[in-house]
C-alpha positions as CSV (number, residue, x, y, z in Angstrom):
1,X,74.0,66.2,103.1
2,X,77.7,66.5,103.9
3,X,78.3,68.8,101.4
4,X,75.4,71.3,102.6
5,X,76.8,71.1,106.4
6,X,79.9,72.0,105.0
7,X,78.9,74.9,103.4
8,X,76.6,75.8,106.2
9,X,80.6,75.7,108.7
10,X,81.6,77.5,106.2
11,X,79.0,80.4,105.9
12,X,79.2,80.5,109.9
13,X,83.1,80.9,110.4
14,X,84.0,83.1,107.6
15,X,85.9,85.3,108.2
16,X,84.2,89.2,108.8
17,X,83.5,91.4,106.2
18,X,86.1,94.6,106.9
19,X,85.0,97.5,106.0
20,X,87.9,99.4,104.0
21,X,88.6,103.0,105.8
22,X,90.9,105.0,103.6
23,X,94.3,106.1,105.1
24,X,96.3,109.3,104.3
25,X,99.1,111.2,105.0
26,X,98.2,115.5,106.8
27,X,100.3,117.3,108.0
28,X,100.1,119.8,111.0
29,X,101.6,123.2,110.6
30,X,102.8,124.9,114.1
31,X,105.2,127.7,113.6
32,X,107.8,126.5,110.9
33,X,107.3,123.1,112.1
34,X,105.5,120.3,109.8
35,X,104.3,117.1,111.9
36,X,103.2,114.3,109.8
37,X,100.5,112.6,110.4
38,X,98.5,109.0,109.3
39,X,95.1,109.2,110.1
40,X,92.5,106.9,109.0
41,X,89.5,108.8,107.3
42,X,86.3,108.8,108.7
43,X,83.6,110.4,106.0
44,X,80.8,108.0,106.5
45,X,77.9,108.1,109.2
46,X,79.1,104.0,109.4
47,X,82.5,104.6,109.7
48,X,81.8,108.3,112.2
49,X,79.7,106.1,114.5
50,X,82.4,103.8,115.0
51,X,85.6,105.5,115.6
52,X,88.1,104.5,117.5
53,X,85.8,102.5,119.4
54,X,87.4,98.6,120.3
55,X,91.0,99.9,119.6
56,X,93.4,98.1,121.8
57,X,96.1,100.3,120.6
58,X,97.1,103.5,118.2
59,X,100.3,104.0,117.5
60,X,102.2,107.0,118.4
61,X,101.8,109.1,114.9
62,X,98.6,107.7,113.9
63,X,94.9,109.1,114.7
64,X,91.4,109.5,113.2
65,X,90.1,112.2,110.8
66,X,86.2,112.8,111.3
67,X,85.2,114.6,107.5
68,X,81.6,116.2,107.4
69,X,80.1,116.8,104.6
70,X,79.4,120.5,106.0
71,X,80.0,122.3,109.0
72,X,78.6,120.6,112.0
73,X,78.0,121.4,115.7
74,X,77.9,119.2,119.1
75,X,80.4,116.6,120.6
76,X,82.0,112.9,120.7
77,X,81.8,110.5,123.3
78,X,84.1,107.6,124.1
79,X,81.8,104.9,124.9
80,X,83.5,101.4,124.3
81,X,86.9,103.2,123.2
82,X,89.9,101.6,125.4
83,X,92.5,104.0,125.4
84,X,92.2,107.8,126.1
85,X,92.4,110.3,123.1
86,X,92.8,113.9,122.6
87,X,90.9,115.7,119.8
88,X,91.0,118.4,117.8
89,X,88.4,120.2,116.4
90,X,88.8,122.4,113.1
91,X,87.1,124.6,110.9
92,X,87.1,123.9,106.8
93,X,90.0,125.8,106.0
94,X,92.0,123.0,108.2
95,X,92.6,125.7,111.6
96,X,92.8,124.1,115.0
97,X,89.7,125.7,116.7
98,X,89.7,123.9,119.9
99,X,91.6,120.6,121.6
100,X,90.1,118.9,124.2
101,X,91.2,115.3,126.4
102,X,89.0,112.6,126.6
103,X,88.6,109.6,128.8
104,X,87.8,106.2,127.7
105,X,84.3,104.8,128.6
106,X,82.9,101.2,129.3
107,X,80.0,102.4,130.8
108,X,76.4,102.3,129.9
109,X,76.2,106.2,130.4
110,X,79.1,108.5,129.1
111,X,80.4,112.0,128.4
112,X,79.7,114.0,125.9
113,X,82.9,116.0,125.4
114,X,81.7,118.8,123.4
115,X,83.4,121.7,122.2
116,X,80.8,124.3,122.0
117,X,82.0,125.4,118.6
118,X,80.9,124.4,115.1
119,X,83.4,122.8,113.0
120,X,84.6,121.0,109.9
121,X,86.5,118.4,111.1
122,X,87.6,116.5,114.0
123,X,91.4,114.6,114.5
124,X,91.5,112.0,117.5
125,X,94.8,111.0,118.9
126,X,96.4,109.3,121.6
127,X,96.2,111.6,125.0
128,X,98.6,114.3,125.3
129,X,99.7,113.7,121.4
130,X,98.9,117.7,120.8
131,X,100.6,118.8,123.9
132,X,103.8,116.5,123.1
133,X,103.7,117.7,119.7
134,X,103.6,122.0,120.6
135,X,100.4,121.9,118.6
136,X,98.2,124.5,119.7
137,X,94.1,126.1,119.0
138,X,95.6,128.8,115.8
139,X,98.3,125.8,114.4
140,X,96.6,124.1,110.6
141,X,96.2,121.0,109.7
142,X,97.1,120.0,105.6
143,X,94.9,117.7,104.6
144,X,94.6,117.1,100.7
């Protein structure tokens, strides 16, 4: 009997399953300048849905790639993200099509922030990150 309500403790406070999001290293091209970036790699519908959502924190030169299997249209919200992001959205060839701010949401009802373009590829930073940076709609991102 002891033995079975210790395995039943220990079924209910392991620890969670993590899901294992691939990291890597682009870089974005503006002018003759090269900006690295690490980005964690979103090219699941799991790990998509998610996001950045429930992140306290990114750190300065660190961000989110969204991958899509093919070119896609229609926007991001921010509902339950905590901090406010800037996104990119670029076509397959890695060009910057469109960057747009977003606010952070804890609301039952939020934004759609939408960029009215089709696209490739997304990359979420922290606000003002492209601004900072020079990065511009016509600058490339590297990504292999």
């Amino acid at each position: 009997m002891l033995k079975n309500r210790i395995k039943l403790i220990r079924l209910l406070f392991r620890p969670k399953k993590q899901t294992n999001i691939k990291t890597k290293m682009i870089k974005v091209i503006s002018g003759k300048r090269i900006i690295k970036l690490i980005v964690q790699v979103a090219d699941t519908p799991k790990i998509r849905d998610k996001g950045l959502m429930f992140v306290n924190r990114l750190p300065e030169n660190e961000g989110m790639l969204f991958v899509f299997s093919a070119e896609t249209y229609g926007g991001f919200w921010m509902k339950n993200t905590l901090i406010p992001l800037s996104i990119a959205f670029l076509n397959a060839d890695g060009k910057i099509l469109k960057i747009l701010d977003m606010a952070p949401c804890k609301e039952d009802i939020c934004p759609t922030y939408d960029p009215e373009i089709s696209y490739h590829y997304a990359l979420e930073v922290n606000l003002g990150w492209f601004e900072k940076k020079q990065i511009r709609a016509g600058d490339f991102v590297i990504i292999n």
